[in-house]
C-alpha positions in Angstrom: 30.9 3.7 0.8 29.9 -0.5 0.6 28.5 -1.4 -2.6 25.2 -3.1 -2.0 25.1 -6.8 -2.7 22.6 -7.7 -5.9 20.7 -9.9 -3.4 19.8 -7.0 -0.9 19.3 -4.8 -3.8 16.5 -7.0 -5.7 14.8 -7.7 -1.7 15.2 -3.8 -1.8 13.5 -3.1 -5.1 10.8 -6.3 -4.3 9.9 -4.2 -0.7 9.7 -1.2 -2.5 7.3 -3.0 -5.0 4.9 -4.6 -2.5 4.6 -1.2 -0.2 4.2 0.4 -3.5 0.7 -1.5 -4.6 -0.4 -2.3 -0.9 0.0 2.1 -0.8 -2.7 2.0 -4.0 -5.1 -0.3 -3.1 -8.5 0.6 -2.5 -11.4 -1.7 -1.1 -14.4 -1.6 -2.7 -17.3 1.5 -2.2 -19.8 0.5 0.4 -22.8 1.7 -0.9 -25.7 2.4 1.6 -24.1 -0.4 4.0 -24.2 -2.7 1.1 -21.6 -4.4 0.1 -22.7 -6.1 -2.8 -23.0 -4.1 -6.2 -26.8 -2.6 -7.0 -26.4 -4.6 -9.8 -26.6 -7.4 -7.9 -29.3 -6.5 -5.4 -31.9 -5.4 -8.3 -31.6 -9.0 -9.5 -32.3 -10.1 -6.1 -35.5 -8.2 -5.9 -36.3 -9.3 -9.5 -35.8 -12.8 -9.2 -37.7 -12.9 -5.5 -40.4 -11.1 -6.8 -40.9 -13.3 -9.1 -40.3 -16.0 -7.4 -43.2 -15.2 -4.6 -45.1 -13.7 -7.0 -45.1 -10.3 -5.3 -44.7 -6.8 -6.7 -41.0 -5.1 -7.1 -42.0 -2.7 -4.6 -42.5 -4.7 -2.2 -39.2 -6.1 -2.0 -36.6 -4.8 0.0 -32.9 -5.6 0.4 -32.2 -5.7 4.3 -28.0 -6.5 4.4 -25.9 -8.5 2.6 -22.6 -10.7 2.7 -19.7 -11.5 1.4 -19.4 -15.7 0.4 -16.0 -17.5 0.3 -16.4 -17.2 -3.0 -15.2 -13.8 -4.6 -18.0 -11.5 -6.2 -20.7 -13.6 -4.3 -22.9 -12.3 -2.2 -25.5 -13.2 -0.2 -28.6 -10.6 -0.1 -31.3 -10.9 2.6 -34.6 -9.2 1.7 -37.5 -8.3 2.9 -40.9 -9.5 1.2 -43.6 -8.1 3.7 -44.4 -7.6 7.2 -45.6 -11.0 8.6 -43.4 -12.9 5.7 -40.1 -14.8 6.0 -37.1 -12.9 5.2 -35.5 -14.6 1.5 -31.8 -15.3 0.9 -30.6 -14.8 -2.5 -27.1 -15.7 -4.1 -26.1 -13.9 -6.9 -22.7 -12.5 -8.0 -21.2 -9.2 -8.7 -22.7 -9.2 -12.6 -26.0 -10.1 -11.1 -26.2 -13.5 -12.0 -29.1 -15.1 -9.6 -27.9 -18.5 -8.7 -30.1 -19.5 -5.7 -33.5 -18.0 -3.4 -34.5 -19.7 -1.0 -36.1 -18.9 2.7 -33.6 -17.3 5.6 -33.4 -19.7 8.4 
């Protein structure tokens, strides 16, 4: 029986290791077709209701995406019928950074 070589053994062991954590990896929970966090979404409607000057109530998250950026999303809402949809930025801790009007 051949001995394996220490260079096929450590691309053996380094296969093993990648299958091993690409086996475990989970993506992150979808919540209600959301994929941001409803941390991040309740600042949304905070900050736009403020914003517009319009009760929390009244705000409602639509969709959202994914940036470029990891842990930033964008979240479309709804202010009213008749009114612009918003866009808000905010990140996965529910940091606001920017709302302005969806184009």
């Amino acid at each position: 029986m051949p001995i394996p070589s220490r260079s096929s053994a450590a691309a053996t062991l380094a296969f093993c290791a990648i299958v091993g954590g690409c086996a475990n990896y989970q993506p992150p929970p979808v919540f209600a077709g959301f994929m941001s966090p409803q941390v991040s979404r309740t600042s949304c409607v905070d900050a736009v209701a403020r914003e517009h000057k319009v009760p929390k109530d009244s705000v409602k998250p639509l969709y959202d995406s994914q940036t470029m950026q990891e842990g930033v999303y964008v979240v479309t809402l709804s202010i009213g019928a008749g009114q612009p949809q918003i866009n808000c930025t905010v990140n996965e801790n529910g940091v606001v950074s920017d709302v302005i009007r969806a184009r």
